[in-house]
N, C-alpha and C positions, 0 to 999 in steps of 0.2 A: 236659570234660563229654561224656557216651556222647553219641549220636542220642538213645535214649530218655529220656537226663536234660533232655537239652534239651527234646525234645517235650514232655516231663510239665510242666517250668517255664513254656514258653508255655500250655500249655493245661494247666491239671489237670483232674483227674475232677470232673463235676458230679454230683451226687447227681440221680437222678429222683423226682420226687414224685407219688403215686398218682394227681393227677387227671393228669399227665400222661401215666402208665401206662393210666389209665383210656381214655384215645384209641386205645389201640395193643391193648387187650383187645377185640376188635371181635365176636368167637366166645362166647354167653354162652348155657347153657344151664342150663335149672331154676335162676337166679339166678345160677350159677356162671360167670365171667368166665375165657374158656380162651383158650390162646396154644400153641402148636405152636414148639421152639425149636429152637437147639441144630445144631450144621454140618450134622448128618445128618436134621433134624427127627425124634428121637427120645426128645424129652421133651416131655411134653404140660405144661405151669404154668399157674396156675389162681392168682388175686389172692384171698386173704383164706383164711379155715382154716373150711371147712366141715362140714356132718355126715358121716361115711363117705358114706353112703347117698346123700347128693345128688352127693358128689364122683363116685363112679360110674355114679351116673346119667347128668352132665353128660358123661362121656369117654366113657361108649358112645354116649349120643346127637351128639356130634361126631361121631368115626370110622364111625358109620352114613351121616351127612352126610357124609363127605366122598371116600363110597365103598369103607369099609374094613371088614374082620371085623374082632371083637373080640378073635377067635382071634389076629390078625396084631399085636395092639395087646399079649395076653395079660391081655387085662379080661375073659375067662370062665373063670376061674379064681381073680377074688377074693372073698375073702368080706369085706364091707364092717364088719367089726369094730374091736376096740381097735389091735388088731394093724397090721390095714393104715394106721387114723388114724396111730398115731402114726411109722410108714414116711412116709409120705405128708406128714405135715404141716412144716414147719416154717420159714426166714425166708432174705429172700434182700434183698440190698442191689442196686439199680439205678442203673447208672451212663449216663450221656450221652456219652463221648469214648472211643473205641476204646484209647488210649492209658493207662486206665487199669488194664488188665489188665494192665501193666508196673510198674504204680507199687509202691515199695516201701510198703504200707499195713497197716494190721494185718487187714484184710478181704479184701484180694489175695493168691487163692490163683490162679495161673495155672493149672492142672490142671481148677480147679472152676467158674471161665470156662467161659460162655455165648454165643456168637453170638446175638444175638436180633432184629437186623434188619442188613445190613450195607449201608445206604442211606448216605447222607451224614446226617450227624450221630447215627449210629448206636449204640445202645445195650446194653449188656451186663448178665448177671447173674451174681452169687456169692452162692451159699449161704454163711451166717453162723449161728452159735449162737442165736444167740437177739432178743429185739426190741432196739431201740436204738438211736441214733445212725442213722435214717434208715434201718433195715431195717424189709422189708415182710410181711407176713403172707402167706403163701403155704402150698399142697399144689403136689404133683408128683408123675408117675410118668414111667417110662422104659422106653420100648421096649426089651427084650432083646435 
């Protein structure tokens, strides 16, 4: 058995469940629940699938807080449409154990792994198709 076979048998991936997301979304603006991820902090994720218009509301007014153009973000340049929703919108599976980004799963795409807090007992995200089996409703964008 690999290292990571082993690791995964003691410990496998735990799913996160929103109220316990809901601790770690601490940044909420115009209702919108925002998180900063990602090794470079270049993805801004946001819990639940909003209106265009609020989601961009809620990302400029973070990046305003926390000292940033929107130029540097490239949020003045979106037009809050069909277009950017459905860019923007779609589901992401939260996992509890680092070690999950190894497992062989039908929702581990190691490429599409997220860093999303690298504390102890730290937590990961993969984007997945669609709702199901413990995926969460979500928007995102990504720094360029």
């Amino acid at each position: 058995m690999t290292d990571t076979a082993t690791t995964t048998a003691k410990h496998p991936p735990q799913t996160i469940t929103r109220a316990d997301l809901d601790r770690s979304f601490t940044e909420t603006y115009y209702g919108v629940p925002l998180l900063r991820i990602g090794e470079d902090g270049d993805l801004i994720l946001a819990l639940g699938h909003h209106e265009p218009r609020r989601f961009l509301a809620a990302m400029l007014a973070w990046v305003r807080s926390e000292g940033y153009s929107p130029r540097e973000w490239q949020l003045h340049e979106i037009r809050p449409d069909a277009a950017f929703a459905e860019k923007a919108t779609g589901w992401h599976r939260f996992y509890i154990h680092a070690d999950a980004a190894r497992v062989d799963h039908p929702y581990a795409d190691p490429e599409g792994w997220c860093v999303c807090d690298e504390s102890p007992g730290a937590w990961y995200a993969t984007q997945v198709t669609g709702p199901g089996d413990g995926a969460l409703a979500t928007m995102s964008w990504w720094a360029a």
